[in-house]
C-alpha positions as CSV (number, residue, x, y, z in Angstrom):
1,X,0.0,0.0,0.0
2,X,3.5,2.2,-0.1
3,X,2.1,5.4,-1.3
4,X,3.2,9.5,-1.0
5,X,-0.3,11.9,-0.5
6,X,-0.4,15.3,0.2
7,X,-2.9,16.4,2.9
8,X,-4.9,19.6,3.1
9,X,-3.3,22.3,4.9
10,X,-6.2,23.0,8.0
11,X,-7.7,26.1,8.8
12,X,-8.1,28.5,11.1
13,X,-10.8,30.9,11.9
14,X,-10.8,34.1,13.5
15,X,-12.8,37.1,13.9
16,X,-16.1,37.7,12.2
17,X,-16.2,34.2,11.2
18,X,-13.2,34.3,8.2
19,X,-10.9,32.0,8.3
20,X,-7.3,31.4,7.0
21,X,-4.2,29.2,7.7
22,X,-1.6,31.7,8.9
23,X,-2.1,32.5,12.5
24,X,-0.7,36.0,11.6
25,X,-2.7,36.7,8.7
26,X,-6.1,35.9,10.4
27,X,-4.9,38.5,13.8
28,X,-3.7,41.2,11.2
29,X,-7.2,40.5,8.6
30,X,-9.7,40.1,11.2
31,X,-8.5,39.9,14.9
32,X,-8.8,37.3,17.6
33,X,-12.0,34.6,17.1
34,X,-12.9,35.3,20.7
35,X,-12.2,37.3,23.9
36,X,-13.2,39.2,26.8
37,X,-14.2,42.9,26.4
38,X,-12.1,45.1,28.6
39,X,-8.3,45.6,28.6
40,X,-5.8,43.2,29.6
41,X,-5.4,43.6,33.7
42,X,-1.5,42.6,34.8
43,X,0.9,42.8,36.9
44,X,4.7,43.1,37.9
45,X,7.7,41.6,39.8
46,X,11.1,41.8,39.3
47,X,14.0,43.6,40.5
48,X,14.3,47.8,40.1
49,X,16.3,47.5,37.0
50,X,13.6,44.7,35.7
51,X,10.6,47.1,36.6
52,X,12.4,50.1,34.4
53,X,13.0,47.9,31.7
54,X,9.2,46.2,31.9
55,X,7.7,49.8,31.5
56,X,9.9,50.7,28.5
57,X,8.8,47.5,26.7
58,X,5.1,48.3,27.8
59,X,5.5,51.8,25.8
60,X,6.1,50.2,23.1
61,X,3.7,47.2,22.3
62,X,0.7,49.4,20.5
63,X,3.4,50.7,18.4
64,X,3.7,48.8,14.6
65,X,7.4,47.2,14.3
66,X,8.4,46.2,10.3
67,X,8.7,43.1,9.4
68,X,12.5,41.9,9.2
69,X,14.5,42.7,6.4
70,X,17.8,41.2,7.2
71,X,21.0,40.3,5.3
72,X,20.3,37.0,5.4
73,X,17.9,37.5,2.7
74,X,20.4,39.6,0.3
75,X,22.5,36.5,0.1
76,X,19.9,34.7,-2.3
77,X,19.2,34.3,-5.7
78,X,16.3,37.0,-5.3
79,X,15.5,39.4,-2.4
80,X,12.3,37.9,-2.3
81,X,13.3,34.8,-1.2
82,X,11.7,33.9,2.5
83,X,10.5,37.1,3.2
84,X,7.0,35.9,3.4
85,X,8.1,34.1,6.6
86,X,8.5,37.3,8.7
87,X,5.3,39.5,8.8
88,X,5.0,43.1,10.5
89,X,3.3,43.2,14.0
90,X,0.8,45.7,13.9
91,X,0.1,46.7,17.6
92,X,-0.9,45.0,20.4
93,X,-4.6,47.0,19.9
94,X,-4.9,46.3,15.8
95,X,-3.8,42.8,16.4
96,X,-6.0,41.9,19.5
97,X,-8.8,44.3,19.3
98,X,-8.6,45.0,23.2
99,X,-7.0,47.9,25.0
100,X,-3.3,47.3,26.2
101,X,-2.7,49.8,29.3
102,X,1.3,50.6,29.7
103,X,0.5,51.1,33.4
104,X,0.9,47.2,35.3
105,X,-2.1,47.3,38.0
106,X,-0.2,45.8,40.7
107,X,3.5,46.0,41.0
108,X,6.0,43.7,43.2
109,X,9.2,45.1,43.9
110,X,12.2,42.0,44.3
111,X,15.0,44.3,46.1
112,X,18.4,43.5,44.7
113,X,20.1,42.9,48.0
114,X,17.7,40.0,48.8
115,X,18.2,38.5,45.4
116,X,21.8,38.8,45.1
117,X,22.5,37.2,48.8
118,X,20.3,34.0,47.7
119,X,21.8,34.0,44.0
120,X,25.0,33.8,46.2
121,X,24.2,30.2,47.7
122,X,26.6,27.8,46.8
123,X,23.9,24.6,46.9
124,X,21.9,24.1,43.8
125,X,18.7,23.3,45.1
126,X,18.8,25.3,48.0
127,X,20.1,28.6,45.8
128,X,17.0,27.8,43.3
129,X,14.7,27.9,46.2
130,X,15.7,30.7,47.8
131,X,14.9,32.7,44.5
132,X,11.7,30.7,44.0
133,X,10.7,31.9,47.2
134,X,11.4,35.4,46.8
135,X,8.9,35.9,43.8
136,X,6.2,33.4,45.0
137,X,6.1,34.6,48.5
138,X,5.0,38.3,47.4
139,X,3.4,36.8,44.3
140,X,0.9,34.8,46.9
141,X,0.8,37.7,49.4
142,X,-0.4,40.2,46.8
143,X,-2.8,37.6,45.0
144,X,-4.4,36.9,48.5
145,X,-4.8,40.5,49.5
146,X,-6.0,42.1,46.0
147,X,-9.4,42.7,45.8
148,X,-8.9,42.9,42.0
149,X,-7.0,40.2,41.3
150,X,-4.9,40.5,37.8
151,X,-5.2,38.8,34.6
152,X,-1.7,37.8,34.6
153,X,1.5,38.2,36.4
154,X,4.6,39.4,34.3
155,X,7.5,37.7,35.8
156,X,11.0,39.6,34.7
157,X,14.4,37.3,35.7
158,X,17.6,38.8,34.9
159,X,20.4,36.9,32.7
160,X,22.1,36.0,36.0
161,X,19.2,34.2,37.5
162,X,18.3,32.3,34.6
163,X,22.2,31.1,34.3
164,X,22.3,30.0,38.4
165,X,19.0,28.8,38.5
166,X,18.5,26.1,35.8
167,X,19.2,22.1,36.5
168,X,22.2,22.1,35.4
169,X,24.0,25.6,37.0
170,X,27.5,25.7,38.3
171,X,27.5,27.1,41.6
172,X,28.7,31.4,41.7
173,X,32.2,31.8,42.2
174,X,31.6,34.1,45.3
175,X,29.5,32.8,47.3
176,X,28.1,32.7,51.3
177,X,30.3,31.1,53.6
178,X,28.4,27.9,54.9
179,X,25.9,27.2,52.0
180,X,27.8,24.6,50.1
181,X,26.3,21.2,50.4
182,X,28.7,19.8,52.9
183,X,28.0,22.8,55.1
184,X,24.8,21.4,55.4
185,X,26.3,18.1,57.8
186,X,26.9,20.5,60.1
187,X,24.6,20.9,62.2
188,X,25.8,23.7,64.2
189,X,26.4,26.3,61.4
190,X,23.1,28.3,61.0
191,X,22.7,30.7,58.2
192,X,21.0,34.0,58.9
193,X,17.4,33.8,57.1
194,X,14.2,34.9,57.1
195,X,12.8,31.8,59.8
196,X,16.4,31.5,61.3
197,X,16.6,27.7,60.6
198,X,19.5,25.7,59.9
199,X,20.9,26.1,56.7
200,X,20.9,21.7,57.0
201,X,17.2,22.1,57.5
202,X,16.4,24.2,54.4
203,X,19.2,22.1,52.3
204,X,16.8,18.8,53.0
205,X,13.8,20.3,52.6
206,X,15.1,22.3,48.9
207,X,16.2,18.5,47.7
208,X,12.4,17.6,47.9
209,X,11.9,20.0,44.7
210,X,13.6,19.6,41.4
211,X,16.1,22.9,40.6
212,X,14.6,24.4,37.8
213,X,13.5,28.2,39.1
214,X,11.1,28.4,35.3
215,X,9.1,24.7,36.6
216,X,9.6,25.1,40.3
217,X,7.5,29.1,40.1
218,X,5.2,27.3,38.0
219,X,4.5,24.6,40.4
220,X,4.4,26.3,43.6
221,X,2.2,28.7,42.1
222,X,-0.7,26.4,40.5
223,X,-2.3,25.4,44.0
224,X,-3.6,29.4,44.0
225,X,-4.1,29.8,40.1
226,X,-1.8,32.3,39.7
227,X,-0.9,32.3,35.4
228,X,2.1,33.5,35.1
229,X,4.4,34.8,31.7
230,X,8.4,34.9,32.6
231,X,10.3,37.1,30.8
232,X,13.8,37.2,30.4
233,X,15.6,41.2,30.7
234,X,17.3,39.8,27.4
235,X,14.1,39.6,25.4
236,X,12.4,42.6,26.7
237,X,15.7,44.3,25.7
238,X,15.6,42.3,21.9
239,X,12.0,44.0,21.6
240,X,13.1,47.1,22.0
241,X,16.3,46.7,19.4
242,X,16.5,48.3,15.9
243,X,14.7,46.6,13.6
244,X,17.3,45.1,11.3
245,X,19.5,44.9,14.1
246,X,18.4,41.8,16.0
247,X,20.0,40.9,19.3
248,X,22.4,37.4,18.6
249,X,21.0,34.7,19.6
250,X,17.4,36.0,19.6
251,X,14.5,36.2,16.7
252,X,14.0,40.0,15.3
253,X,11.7,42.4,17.4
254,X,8.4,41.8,15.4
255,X,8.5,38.4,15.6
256,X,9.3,37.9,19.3
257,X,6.2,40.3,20.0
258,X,4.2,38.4,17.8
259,X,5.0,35.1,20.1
260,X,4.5,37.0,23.4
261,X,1.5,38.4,22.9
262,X,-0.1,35.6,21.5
263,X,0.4,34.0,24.6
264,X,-0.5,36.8,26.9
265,X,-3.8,36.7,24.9
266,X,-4.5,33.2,25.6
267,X,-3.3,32.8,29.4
268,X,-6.0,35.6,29.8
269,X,-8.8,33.1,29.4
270,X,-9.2,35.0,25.2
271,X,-8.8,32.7,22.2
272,X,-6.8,34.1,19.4
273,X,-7.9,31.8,16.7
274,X,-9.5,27.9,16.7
275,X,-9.8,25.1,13.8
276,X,-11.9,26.4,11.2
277,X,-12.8,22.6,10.3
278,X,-12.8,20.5,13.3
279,X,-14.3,17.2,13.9
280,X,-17.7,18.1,16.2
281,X,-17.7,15.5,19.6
282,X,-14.0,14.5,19.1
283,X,-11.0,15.4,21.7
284,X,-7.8,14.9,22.2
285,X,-5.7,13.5,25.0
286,X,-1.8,13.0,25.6
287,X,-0.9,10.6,27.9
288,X,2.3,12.2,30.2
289,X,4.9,10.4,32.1
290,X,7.8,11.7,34.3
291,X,10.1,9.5,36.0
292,X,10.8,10.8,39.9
293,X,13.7,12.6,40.7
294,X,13.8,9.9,43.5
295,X,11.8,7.1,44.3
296,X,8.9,7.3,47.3
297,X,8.5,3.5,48.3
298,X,7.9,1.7,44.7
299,X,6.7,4.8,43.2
300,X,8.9,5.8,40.6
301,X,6.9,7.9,38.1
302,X,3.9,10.5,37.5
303,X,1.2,10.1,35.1
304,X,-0.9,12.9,33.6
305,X,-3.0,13.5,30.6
306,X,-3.2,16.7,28.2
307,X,-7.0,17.0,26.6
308,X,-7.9,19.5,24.0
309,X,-11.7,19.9,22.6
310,X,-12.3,20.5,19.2
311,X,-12.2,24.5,19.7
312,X,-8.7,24.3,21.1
313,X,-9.4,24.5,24.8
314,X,-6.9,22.5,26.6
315,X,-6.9,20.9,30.7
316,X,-3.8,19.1,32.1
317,X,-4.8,16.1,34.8
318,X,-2.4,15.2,36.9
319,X,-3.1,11.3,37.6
320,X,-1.3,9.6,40.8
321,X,2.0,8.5,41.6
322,X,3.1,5.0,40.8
323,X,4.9,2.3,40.2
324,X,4.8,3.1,36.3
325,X,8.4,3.1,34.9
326,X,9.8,-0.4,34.0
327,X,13.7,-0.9,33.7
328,X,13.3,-3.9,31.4
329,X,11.0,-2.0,29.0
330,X,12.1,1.2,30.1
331,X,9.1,2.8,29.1
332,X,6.0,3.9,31.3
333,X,2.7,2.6,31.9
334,X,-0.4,2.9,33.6
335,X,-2.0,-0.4,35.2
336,X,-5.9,-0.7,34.5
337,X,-7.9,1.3,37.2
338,X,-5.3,4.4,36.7
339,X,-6.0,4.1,32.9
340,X,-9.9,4.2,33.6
341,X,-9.2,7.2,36.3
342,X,-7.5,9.2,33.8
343,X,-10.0,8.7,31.1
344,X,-13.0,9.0,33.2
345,X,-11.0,12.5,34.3
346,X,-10.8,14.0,30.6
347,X,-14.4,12.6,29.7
348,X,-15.8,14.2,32.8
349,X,-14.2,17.7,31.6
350,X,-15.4,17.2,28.2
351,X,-19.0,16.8,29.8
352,X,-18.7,19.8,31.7
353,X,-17.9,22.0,28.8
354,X,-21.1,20.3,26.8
355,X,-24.0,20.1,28.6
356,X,-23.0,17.4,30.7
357,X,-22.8,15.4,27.3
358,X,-19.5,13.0,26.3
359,X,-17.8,13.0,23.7
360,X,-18.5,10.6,20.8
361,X,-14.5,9.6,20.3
362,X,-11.4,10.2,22.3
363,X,-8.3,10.1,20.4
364,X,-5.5,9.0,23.1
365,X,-2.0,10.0,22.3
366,X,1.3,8.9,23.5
367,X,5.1,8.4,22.5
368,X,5.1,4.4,22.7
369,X,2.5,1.7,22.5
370,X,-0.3,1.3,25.5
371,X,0.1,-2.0,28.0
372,X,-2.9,-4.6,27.3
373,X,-3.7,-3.6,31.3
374,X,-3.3,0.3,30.3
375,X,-5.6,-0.1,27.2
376,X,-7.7,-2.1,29.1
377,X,-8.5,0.4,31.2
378,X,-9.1,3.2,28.7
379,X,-11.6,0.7,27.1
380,X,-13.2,0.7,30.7
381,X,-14.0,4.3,31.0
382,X,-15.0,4.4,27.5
383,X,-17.6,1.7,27.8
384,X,-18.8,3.8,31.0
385,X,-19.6,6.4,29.0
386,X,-20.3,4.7,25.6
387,X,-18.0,6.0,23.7
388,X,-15.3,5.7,21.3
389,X,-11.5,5.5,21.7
390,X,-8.5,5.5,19.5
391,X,-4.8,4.9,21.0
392,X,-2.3,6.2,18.3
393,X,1.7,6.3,18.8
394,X,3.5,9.3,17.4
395,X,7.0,9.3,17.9
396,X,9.4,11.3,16.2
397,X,11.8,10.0,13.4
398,X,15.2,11.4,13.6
399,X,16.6,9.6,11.3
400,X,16.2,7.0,9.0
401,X,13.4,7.7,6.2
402,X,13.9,11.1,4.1
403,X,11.4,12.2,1.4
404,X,13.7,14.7,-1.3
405,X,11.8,16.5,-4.0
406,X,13.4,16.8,-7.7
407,X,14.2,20.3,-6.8
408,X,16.6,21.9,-4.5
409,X,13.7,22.7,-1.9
410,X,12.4,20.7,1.1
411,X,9.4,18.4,0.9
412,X,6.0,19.9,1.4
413,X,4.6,20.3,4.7
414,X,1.3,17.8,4.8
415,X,3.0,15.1,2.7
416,X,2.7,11.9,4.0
417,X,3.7,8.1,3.1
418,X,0.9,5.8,3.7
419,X,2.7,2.5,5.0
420,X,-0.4,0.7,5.4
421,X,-4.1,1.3,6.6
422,X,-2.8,1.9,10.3
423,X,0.6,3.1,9.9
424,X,2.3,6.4,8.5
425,X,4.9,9.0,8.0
426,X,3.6,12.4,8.3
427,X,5.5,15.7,7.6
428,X,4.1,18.0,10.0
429,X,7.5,20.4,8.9
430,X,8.4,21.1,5.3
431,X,7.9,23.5,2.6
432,X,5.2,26.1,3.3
433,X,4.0,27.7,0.1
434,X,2.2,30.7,2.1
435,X,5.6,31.2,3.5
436,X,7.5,30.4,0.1
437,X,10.6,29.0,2.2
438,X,10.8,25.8,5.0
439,X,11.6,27.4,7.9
440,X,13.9,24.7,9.2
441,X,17.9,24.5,8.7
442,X,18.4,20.3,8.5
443,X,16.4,17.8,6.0
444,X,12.9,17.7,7.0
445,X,12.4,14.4,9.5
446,X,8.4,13.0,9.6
447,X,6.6,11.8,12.4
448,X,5.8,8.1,12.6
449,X,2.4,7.4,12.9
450,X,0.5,4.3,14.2
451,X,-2.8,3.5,15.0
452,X,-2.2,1.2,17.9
453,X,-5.8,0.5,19.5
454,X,-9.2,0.4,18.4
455,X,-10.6,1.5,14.4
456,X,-9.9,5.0,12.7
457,X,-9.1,5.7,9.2
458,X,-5.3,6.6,8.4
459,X,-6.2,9.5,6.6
460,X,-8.3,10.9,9.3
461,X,-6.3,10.7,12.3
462,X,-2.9,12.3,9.6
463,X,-5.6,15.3,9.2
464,X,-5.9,15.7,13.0
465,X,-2.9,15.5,13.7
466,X,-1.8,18.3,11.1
467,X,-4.9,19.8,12.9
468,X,-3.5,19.6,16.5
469,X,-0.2,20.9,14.9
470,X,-1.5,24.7,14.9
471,X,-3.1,24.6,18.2
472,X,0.2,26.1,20.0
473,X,-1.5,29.2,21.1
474,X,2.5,29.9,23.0
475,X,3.9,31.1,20.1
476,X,2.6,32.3,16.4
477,X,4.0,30.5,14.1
478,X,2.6,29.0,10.8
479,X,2.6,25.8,12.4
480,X,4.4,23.5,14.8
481,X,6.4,20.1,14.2
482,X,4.5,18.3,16.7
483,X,1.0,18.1,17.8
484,X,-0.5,20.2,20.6
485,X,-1.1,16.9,22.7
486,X,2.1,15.9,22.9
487,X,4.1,19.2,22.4
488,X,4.7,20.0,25.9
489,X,4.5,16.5,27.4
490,X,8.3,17.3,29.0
491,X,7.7,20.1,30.1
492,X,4.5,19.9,31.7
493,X,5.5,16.3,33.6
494,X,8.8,18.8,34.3
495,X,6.5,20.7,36.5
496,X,4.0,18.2,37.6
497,X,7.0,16.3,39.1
498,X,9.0,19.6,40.4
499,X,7.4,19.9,43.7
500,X,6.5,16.5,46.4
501,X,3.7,15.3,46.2
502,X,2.6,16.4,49.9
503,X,3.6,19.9,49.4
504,X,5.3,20.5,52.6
505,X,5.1,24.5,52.0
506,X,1.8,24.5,53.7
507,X,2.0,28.0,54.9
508,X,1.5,29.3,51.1
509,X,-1.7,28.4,50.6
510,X,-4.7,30.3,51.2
511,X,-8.8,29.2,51.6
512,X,-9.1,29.7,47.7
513,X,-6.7,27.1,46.8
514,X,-7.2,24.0,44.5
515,X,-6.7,20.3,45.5
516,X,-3.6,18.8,43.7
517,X,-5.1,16.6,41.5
518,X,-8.0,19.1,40.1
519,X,-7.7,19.7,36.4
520,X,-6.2,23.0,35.4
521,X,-6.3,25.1,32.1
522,X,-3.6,24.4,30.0
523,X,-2.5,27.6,30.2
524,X,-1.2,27.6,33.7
525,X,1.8,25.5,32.5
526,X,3.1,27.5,29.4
């Protein structure tokens, strides 16, 4: 049945019912497909300098930035070449159709001495949470006591944060006397802090959480729905660049507001744009696994689960703890009543959005193929609710099969090499006409399809897929590599995993606060 198709490219519709495929055409054309009336209500934290450079960048987002006009394009055959692939950025207003105020309604000041002594900790995961503290402390404080409570919180790290505070940091090279990890043995060396505990103490309880300040904010913060954006000094500083004269390492000024502010639109509870042809009474759900940092009995790993309806709304689950990672497979796998937990979870979501109706069929996703007991238990829920369900593998092929055209150029995005009825390669990345260049530096590599469990047509689940593709409201890009469902698996198990799962930190919490395992937007992990 070897044979090369080329799919549709799926659309997307936006305001006043149009629709088109280019995330940035449909925002500039007709603005977002649906939002909130009023203007966009955030707030601040960050250090002085962070603060002054936060304002500057507020200035300037209903201002129109040029599209990108680089060298790099001077160096072709024709000038033309690839410049569809950078677009103008019309204003925050033009783009979004809903008032930006340059004035942050609550502001947190981080002072610099407080931030510099805890940068100065020689221990990773004590130095991490340290910082982490410092922002989610006030961050909880002033969501408690706010009567108005903000949209969103800006969160503005310096470069020296985000190098000391990531997993893999090298300790400062001045640092506190006593905060290296052997300090921590002994017992009679206290460092001066807030609580005046040991500096052992805070050492033992800091190795509960993984040392990643982005995942560990995140986490800490979810139990009081704060949504958060982080933003680096660097990129606010790359905004506000020259046009043509793009800071290195970093995309030009246009298109990094693009990305921000299409996310800022969505973790506001607004919807810039949804499939202009989806399948009516069909979701989505990714299956997530992350293996424990360490082990808690014979618990070794954490489940969750990614669902997106048909318009694009997303809801993370976070299932329990268990004994899911095998080292003779090593792979992870639910046994049968956690597979019927999870499922009866994202159905019971589903129903909530709908009338307290299911959904007809459940397409589940994950990176290898499902257990006969994890299956098992899908099929459990589903005959609970009389449904459908579909278990497909997509796994990435980095090597291996390449499609080449009889030209110079990349293969089309949407091509795809039927292998049989349940099996496929699909290139989700390629040549994109609207774009007349592949945005991509290396041959394109395609996904590797399978329909593992229960009956779907090949054709059907590609389209979805190239569907679910265009659904990453973080960015706005033409399209993504990797479908929506599984396109921050990592990262979200990254933060599902980052804190224990008894949050010792108590003492942050307030009366509004959300059990652990209830189902969150998706946006409070982006």
């Amino acid at each position: 049945m070897r044979k090369v198709i080329h799919l549709d490219e799926p659309q997307l519709r936006f305001g006043h019912n149009q629709t088109t495929a280019h995330p940035k055409d449909g925002l500039t054309l007709f603005g977002p497909y649906a939002q909130k009336p009023g203007s966009v209500r955030f707030g601040v934290i960050g250090t002085a300098k962070g603060l002054a450079l936060f304002d500057r960048w507020c200035a300037e987002i209903n201002r129109s930035l040029p599209a990108y006009e680089g060298s790099i394009f001077t160096r072709r055959k024709t000038a033309d070449f690839g410049k569809l692939a950078h677009q103008f950025f019309p204003g925050f207003e033009p783009a979004f159709g809903i008032t930006w105020s340059p004035k942050a309604e609550c502001r947190c000041l981080v002072p610099d001495e407080a931030l510099d002594e805890a940068l100065q900790v020689h221990e990773l995961h004590t130095r991490i949470a340290r910082v982490v503290k410092l922002y989610s402390k006030r961050l909880i404080k002033q969501n408690v006591e706010s009567e108005d409570r903000p949209d969103i919180w800006f969160v503005v790290v310096s470069k020296n944060l985000e190098s000391l505070c990531r997993p893999l940091s090298e300790s400062p090279k001045e640092y506190l006397p006593g905060t290296r990890q052997e300090d921590a043995q002994q017992r009679g060396l206290f460092f001066d802090q807030q609580n005046s505990d040991a500096f052992a103490e805070e050492y033992h309880e800091a190795l509960l959480f993984k040392p990643d300040f982005h995942n560990q904010l995140k986490a800490r913060l979810l139990k009081n729905q704060i949504i958060t954006q982080i933003l680096q000094e660097e990129t606010l500083d790359a905004c506000l660049r020259p046009t043509n004269d793009p800071a290195r390492d970093k995309e030009d000024p246009a298109t990094i507001t693009w990305n921000l502010m299409t996310a800022i639109f969505y973790k506001t509870r607004r919807r810039p744009w949804i499939l202009a042809d989806a399948r009516p009474g069909v979701c989505y759900m990714g299956v997530v696994f992350k293996r424990l940092a360490q082990t808690q009995g014979n618990k070794n790993a954490c489940c969750g689960a990614q669902m997106f309806l048909e318009d694009g709304n997303g809801m993370v689950f976070k299932g329990a703890l268990g004994p899911w990672y095998s080292d003779d497979l090593r792979e992870c796998h639910l046994d049968r009543e956690e597979a019927r937990k999870l499922l009866t979870k994202a159905i019971k979501s589903y129903a909530d959005e709908h009338d307290n109706q299911p959904p007809m069929e459940v397409f589940i996703h994950g990176s290898v193929r499902f257990s006969e007991k994890e299956w098992a238990g899908f099929e459990d829920a589903a005959k609970e609710a009389g449904i459908k369900v579909i278990g497909v593998r997509i796994r990435r092929v980095s090597g291996g099969l390449k499609l080449f055209t009889r030209s110079t150029g990349a293969i089309m995005r949407c091509a795809a090499l039927l292998v049989s009825d349940r099996k496929a390669f699909l290139f989700t990345s390629g040549f994109v006409p609207r774009l007349n260049t592949y945005p991509g530096w290396n041959v394109p590599n395609p996904l590797d399809i399978e329909i593992c469990n229960g009956e779907a047509e090949i054709g059907t689940v590609l389209q979805d897929i190239l569907r679910l593709s265009k659904l990453n409201y973080n960015s706005c890009k033409f399209a993504d590599g990797y479908p929506i469902t599984l396109k921050f698996a990592g990262n979200i198990g990254d933060i599902l995993t980052t804190l224990p799962s008894e949050d010792a930190d108590k003492s942050e919490r307030d009366d509004g606060d959300v059990d652990e395992y209830t189902p969150l937007p998706f946006w409070h992990y982006i």
